[in-house]
C-alpha positions in Angstrom: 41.6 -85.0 -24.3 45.1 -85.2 -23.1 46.7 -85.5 -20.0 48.5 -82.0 -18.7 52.3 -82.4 -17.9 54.0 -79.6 -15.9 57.6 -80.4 -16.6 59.5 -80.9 -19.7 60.3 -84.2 -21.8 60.7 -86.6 -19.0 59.4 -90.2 -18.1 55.9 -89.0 -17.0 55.8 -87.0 -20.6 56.8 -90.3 -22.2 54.3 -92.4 -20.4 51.3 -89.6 -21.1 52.3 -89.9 -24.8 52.6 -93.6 -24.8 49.4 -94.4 -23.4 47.5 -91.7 -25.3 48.7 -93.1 -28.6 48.1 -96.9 -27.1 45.1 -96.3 -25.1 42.7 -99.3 -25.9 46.2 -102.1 -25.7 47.0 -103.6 -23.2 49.6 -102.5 -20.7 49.3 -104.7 -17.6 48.4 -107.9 -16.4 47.5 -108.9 -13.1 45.8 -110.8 -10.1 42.6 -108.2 -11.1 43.0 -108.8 -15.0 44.1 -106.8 -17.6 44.5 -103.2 -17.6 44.9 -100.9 -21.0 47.4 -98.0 -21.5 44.3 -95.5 -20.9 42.9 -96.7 -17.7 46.1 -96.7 -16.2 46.6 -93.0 -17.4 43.1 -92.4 -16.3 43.8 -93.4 -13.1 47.4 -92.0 -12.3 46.1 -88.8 -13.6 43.4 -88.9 -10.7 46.0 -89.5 -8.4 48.5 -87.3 -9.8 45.1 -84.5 -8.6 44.8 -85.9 -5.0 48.7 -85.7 -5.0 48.6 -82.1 -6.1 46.3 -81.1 -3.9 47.6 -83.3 -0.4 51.1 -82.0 -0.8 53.6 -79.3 -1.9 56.7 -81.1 -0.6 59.3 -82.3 -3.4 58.7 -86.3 -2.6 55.7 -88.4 -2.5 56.3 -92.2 -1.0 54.6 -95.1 -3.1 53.4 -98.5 -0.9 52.1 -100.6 -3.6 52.9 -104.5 -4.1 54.2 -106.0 -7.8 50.5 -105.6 -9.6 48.7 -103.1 -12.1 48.7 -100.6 -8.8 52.3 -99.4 -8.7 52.5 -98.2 -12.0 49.6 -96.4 -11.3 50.8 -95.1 -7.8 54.4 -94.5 -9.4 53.2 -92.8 -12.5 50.5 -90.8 -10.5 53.6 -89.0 -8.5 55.5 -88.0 -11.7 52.2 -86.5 -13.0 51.9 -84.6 -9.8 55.6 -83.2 -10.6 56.9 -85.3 -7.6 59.9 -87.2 -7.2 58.5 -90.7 -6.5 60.0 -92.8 -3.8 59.1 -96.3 -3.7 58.6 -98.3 -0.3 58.3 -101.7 0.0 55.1 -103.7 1.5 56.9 -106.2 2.9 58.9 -104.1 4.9 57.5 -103.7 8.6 55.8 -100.8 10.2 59.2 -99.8 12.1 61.2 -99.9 9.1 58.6 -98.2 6.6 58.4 -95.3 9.4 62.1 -94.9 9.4 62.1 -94.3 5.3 58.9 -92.2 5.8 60.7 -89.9 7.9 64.1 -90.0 6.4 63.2 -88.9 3.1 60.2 -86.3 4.4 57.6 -87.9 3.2 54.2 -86.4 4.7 52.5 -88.1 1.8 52.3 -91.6 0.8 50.4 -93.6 -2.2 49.4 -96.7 -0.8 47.1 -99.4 -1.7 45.0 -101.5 0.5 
């Protein structure tokens, strides 16, 4: 099967690799349940697509509390061949708008 990588040995090459080799263990736990190495490559790499396809800037924002969905939002940025910049939920609207802005964003993986 295997996941496409566009740059060369990196972290998203490490974590394609990693969960290809580990795909049926598990990877994360969380409020949702368990999640193995492959669904979480099965679902950054369907990001990493929308990603790809939203935006051709450098950076891509990711809003997504401590669960099974950062990783997945994080990862799905590197596999876009992004620079992934994390933003904090807790933050308020104001002060998420003023990181938006100041690092270019005009994309942002979020989670409801």
């Amino acid at each position: 099967m295997g996941t496409q990588v566009r740059t060369g040995l990196n972290l998203a090459t490490r974590f394609v690799e990693t969960a290809e080799r580990l795909r049926e263990k598990v990877a994360a736990h969380d409020e949702v349940g368990q999640h193995t190495f492959g669904e979480l490559l099965a679902a950054a790499s369907a990001i990493a697509a929308r990603v790809g396809a939203e935006t051709a800037r450098e950076h891509v924002g990711i809003l997504a509390p401590p669960s099974a969905a950062f990783p997945i939002a994080y990862f799905g940025g590197l596999l876009a061949d992004k620079v992934a910049v994390p933003l904090n939920p807790r933050f308020d609207a104001k002060t998420l708008a003023f990181f938006v802005k100041d690092a270019g964003l005009d994309a942002v993986i979020a989670t409801k």
